[in-house]
KEBA-759003 format. One record per atom (N, C-alpha, C): atom name; residue number from 1; residue in three letters; z, y, x. Coordinates in steps of 0.1 Angstrom, whole numbers, plus 5000, padded with zeros to 4 digits. Example, Ala and Ser with C-alpha at 12.3 -4.5 7.8 and 13.67 -1.06 7.14 Angstrom:
BEGIN
at->N	i->1	aa->ALA	zz->5078	yy->4943	xx->5132
at->CA	i->1	aa->ALA	zz->5078	yy->4955	xx->5123
at->C	i->1	aa->ALA	zz->5078	yy->4967	xx->5132
at->N	i->2	aa->SER	zz->5071	yy->4978	xx->5128
at->CA	i->2	aa->SER	zz->5071	yy->4989	xx->5137
at->C	i->2	aa->SER	zz->5079	yy->5000	xx->5129
! end
This chain:
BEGIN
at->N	i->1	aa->UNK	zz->3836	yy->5601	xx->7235
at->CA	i->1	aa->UNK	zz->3847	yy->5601	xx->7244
at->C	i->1	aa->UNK	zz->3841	yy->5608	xx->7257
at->N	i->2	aa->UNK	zz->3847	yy->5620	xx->7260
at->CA	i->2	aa->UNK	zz->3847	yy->5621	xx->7274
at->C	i->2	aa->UNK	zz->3845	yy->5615	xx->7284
at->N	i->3	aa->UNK	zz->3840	yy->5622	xx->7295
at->CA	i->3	aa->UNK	zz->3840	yy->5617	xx->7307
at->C	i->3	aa->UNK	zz->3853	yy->5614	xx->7315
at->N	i->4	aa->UNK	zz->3858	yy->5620	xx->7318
at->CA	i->4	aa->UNK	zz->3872	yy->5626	xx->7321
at->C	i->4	aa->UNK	zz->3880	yy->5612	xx->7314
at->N	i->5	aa->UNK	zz->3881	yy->5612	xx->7305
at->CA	i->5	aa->UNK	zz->3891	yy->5602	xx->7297
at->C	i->5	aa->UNK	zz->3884	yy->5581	xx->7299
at->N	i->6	aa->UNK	zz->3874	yy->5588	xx->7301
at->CA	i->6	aa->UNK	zz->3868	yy->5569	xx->7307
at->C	i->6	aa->UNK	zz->3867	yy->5567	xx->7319
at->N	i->7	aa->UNK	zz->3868	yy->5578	xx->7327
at->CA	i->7	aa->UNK	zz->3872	yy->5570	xx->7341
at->C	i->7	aa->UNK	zz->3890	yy->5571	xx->7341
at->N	i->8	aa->UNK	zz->3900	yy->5578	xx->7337
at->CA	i->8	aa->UNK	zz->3913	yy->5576	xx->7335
at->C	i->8	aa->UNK	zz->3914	yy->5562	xx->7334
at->N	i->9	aa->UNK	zz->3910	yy->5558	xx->7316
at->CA	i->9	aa->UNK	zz->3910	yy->5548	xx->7316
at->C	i->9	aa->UNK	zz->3905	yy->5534	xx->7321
at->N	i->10	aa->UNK	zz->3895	yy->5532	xx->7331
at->CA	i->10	aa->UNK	zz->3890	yy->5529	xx->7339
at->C	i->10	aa->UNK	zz->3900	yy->5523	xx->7348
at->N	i->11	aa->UNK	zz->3907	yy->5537	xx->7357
at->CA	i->11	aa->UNK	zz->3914	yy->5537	xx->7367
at->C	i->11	aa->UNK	zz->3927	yy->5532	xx->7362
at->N	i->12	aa->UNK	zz->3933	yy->5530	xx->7354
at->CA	i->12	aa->UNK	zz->3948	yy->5527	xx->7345
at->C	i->12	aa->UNK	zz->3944	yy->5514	xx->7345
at->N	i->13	aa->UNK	zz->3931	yy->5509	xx->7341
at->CA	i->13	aa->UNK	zz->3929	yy->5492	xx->7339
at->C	i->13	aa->UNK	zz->3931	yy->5489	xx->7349
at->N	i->14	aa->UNK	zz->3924	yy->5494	xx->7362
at->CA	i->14	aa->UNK	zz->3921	yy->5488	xx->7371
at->C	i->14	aa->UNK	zz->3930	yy->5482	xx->7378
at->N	i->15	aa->UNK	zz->3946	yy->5494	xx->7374
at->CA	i->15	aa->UNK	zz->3952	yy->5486	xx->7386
at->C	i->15	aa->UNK	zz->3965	yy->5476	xx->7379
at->N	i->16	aa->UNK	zz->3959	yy->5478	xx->7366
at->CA	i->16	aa->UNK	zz->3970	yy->5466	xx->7360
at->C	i->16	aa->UNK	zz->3964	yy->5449	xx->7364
at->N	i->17	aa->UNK	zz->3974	yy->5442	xx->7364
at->CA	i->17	aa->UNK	zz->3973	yy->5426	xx->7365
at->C	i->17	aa->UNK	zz->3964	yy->5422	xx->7357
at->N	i->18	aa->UNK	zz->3955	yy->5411	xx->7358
at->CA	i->18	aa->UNK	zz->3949	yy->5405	xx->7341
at->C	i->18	aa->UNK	zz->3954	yy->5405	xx->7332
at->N	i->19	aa->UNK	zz->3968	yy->5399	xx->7333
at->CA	i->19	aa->UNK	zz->3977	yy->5397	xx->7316
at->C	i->19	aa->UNK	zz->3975	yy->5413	xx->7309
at->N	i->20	aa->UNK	zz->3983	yy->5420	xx->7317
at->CA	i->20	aa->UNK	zz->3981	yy->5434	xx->7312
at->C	i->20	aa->UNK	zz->3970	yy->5438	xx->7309
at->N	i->21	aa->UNK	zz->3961	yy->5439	xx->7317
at->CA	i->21	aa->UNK	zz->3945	yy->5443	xx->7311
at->C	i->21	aa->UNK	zz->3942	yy->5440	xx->7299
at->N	i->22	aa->UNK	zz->3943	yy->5421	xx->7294
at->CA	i->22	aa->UNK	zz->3940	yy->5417	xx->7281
at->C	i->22	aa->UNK	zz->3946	yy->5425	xx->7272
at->N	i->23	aa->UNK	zz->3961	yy->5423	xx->7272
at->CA	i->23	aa->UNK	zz->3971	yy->5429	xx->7264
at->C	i->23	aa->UNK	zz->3968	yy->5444	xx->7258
at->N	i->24	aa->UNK	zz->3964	yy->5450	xx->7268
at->CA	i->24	aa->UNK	zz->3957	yy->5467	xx->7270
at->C	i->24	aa->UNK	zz->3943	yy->5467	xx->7257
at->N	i->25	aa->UNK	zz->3937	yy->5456	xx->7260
at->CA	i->25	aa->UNK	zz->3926	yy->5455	xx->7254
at->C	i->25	aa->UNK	zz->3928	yy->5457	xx->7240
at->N	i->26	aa->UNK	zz->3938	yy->5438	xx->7236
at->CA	i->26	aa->UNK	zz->3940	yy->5439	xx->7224
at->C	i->26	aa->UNK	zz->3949	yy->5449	xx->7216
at->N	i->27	aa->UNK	zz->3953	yy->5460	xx->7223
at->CA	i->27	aa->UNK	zz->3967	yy->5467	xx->7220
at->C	i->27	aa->UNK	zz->3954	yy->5477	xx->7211
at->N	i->28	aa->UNK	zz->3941	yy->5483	xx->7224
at->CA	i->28	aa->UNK	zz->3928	yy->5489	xx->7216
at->C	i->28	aa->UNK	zz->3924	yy->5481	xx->7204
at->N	i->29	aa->UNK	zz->3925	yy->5470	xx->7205
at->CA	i->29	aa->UNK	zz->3918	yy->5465	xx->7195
at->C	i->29	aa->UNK	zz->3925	yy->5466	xx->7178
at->N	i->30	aa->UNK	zz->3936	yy->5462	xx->7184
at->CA	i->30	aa->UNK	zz->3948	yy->5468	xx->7170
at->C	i->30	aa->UNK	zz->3948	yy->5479	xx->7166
at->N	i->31	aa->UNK	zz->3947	yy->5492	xx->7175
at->CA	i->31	aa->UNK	zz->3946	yy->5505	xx->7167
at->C	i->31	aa->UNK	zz->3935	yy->5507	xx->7160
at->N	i->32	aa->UNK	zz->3919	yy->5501	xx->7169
at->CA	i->32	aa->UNK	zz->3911	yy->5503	xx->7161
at->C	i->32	aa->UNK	zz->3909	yy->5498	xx->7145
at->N	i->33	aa->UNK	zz->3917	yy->5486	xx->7145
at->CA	i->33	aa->UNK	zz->3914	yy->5480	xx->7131
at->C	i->33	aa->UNK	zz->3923	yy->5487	xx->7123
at->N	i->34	aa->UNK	zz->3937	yy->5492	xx->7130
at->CA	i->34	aa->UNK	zz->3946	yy->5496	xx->7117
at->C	i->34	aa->UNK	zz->3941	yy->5513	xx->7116
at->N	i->35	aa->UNK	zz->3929	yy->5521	xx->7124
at->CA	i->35	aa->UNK	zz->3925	yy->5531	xx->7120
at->C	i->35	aa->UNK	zz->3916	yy->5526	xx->7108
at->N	i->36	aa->UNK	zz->3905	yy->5512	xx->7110
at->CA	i->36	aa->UNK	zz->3894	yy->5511	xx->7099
at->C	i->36	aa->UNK	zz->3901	yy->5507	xx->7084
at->N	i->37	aa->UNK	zz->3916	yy->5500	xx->7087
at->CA	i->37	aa->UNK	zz->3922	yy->5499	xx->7074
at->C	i->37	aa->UNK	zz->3925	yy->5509	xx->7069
at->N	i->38	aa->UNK	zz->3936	yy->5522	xx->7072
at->CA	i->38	aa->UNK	zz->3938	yy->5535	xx->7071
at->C	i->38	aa->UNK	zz->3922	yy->5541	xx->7063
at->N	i->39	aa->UNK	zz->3912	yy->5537	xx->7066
at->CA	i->39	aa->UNK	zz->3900	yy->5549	xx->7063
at->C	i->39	aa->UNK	zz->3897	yy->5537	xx->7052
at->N	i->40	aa->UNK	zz->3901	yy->5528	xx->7050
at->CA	i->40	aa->UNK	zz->3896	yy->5520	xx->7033
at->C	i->40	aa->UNK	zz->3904	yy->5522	xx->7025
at->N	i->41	aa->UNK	zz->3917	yy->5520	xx->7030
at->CA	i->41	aa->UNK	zz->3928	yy->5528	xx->7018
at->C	i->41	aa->UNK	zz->3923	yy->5543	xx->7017
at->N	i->42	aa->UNK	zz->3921	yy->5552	xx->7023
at->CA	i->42	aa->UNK	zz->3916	yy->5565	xx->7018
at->C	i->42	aa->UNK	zz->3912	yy->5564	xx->7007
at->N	i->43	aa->UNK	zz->3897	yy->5553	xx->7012
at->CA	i->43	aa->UNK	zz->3889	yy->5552	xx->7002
at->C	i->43	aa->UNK	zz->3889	yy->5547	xx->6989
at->N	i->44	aa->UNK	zz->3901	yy->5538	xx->6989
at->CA	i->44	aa->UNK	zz->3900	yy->5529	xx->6978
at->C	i->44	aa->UNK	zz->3912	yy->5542	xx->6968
at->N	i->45	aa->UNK	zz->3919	yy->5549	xx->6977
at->CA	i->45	aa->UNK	zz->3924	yy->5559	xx->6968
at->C	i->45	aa->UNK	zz->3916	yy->5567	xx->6964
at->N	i->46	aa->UNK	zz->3908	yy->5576	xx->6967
at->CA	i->46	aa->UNK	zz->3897	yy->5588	xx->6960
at->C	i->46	aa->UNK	zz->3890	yy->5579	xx->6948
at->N	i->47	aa->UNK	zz->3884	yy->5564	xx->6956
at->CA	i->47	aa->UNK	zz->3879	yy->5557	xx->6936
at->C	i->47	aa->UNK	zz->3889	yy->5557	xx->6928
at->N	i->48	aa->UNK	zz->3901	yy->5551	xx->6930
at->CA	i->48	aa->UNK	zz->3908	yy->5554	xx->6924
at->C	i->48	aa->UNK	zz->3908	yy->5565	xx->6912
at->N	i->49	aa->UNK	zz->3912	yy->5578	xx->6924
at->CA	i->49	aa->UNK	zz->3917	yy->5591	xx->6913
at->C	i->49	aa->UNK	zz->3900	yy->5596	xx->6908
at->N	i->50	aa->UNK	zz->3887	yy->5589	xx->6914
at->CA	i->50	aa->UNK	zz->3876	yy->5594	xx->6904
at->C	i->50	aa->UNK	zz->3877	yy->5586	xx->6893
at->N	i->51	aa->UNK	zz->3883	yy->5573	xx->6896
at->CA	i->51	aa->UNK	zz->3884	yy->5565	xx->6882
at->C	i->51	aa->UNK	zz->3892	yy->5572	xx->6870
at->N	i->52	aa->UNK	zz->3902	yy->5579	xx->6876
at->CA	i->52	aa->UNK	zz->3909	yy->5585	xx->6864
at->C	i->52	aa->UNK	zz->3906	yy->5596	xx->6864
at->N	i->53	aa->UNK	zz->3899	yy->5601	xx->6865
at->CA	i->53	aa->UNK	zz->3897	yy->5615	xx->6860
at->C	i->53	aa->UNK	zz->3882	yy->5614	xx->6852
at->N	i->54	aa->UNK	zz->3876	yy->5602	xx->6857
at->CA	i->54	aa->UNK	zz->3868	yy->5598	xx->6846
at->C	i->54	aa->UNK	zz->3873	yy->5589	xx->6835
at->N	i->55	aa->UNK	zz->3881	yy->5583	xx->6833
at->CA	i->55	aa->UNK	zz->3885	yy->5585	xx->6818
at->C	i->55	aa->UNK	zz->3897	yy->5592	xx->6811
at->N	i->56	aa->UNK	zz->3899	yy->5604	xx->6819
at->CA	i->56	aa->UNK	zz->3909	yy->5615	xx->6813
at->C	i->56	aa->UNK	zz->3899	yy->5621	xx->6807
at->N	i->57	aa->UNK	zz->3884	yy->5626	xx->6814
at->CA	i->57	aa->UNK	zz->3873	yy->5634	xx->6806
at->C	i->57	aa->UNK	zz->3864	yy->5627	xx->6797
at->N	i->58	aa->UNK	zz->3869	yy->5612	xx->6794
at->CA	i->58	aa->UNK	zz->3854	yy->5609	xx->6788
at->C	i->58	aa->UNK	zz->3865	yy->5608	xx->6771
at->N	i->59	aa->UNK	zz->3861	yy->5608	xx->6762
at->CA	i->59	aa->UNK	zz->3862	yy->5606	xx->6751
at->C	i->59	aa->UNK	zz->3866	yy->5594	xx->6746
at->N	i->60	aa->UNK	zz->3875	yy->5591	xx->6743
at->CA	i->60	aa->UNK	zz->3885	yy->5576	xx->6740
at->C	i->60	aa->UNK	zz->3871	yy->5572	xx->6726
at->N	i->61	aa->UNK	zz->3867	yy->5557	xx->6729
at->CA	i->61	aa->UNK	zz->3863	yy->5554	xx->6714
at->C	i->61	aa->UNK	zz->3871	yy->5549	xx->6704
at->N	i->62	aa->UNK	zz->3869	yy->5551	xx->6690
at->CA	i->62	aa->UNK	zz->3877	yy->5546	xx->6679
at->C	i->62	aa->UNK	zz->3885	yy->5557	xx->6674
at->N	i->63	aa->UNK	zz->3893	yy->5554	xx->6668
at->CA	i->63	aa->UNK	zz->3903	yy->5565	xx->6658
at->C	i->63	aa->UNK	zz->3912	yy->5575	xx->6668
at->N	i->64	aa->UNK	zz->3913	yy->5568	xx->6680
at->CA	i->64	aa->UNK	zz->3925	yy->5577	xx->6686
at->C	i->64	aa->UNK	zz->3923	yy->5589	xx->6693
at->N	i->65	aa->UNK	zz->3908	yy->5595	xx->6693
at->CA	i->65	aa->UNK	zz->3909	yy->5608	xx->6702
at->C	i->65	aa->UNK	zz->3907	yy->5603	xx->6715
at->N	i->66	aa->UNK	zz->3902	yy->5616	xx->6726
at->CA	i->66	aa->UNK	zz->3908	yy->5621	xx->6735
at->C	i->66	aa->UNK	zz->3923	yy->5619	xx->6738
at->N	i->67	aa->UNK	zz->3924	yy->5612	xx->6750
at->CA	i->67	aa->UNK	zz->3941	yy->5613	xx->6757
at->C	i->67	aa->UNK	zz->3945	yy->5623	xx->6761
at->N	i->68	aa->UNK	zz->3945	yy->5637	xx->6752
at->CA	i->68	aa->UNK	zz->3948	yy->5648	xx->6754
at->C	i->68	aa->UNK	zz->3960	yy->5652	xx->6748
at->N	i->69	aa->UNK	zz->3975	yy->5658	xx->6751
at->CA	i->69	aa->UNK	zz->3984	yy->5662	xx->6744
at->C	i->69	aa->UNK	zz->3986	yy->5676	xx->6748
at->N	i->70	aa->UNK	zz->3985	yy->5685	xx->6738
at->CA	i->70	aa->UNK	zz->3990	yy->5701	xx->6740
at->C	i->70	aa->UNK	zz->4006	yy->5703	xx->6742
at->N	i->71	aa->UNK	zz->4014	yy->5704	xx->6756
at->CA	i->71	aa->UNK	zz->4026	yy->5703	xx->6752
at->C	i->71	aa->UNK	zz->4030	yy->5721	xx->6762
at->N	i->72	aa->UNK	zz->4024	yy->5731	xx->6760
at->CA	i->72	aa->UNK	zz->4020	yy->5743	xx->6760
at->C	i->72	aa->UNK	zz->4036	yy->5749	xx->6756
at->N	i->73	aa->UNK	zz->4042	yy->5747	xx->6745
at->CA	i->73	aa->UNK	zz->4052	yy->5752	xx->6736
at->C	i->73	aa->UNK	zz->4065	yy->5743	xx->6743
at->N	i->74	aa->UNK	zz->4060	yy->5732	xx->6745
at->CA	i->74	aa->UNK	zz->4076	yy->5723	xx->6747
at->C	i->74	aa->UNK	zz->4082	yy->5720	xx->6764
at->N	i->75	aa->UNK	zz->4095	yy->5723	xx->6760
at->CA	i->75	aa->UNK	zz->4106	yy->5729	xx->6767
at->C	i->75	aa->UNK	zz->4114	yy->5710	xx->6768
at->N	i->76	aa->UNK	zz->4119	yy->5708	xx->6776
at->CA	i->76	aa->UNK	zz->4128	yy->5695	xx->6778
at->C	i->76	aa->UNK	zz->4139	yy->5699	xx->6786
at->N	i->77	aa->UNK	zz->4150	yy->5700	xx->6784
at->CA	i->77	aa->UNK	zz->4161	yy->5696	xx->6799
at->C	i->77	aa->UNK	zz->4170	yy->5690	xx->6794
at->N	i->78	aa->UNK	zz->4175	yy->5686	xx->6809
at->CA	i->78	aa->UNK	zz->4188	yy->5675	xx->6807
at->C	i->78	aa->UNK	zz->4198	yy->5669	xx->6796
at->N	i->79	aa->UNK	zz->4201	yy->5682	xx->6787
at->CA	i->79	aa->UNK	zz->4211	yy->5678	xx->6780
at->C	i->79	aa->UNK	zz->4206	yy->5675	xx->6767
at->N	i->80	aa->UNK	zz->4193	yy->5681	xx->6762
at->CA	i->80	aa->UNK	zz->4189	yy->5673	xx->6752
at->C	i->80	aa->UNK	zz->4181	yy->5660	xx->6756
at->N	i->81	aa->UNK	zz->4179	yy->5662	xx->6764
at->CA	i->81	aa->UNK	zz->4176	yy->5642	xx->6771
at->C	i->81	aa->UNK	zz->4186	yy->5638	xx->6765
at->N	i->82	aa->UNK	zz->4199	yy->5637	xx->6770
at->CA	i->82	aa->UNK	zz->4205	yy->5630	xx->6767
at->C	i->82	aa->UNK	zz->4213	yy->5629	xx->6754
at->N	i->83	aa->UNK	zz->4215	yy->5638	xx->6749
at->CA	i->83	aa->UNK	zz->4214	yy->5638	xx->6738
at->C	i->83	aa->UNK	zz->4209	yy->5627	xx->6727
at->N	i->84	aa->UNK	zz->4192	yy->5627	xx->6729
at->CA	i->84	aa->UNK	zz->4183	yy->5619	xx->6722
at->C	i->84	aa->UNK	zz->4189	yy->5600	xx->6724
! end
């Protein structure tokens, strides 16, 4: 943090009441935590999509293959949807 930006805030504390000050504080203290939650959901998203992309590439055991479908050739729209 800047210099410039901590005496600002400094000078903004200073001339509020105590209630306000606390309030000021905790209002800091709220963003900080809902920034450190923000950065573990990140997180817990990227394991996530490594988790699946590690078993999109690992090799299914037992009879069923690879979770791989070639669908290269196939065509879908609405009216044979409904159709089906």
């Amino acid at each position: 943090m800047n210099r410039q930006l901590k005496q600002r805030m400094e000078q903004t504390l200073s001339q509020l009441p105590p209630q306000y000050q606390s309030e000021l504080l905790d209002f800091g203290d709220f963003l900080a935590a809902k920034l450190q939650a923000n950065r573990t959901s990140a997180s817990c998203v990227e394991d996530a999509l490594l988790l699946v992309r590690e078993m999109v590439n690992t090799p299914a055991k037992g009879r069923l293959g690879p979770p791989f479908l070639d669908l290269t050739g196939f065509k879908l729209n609405r009216e044979e949807a409904n159709e089906r």
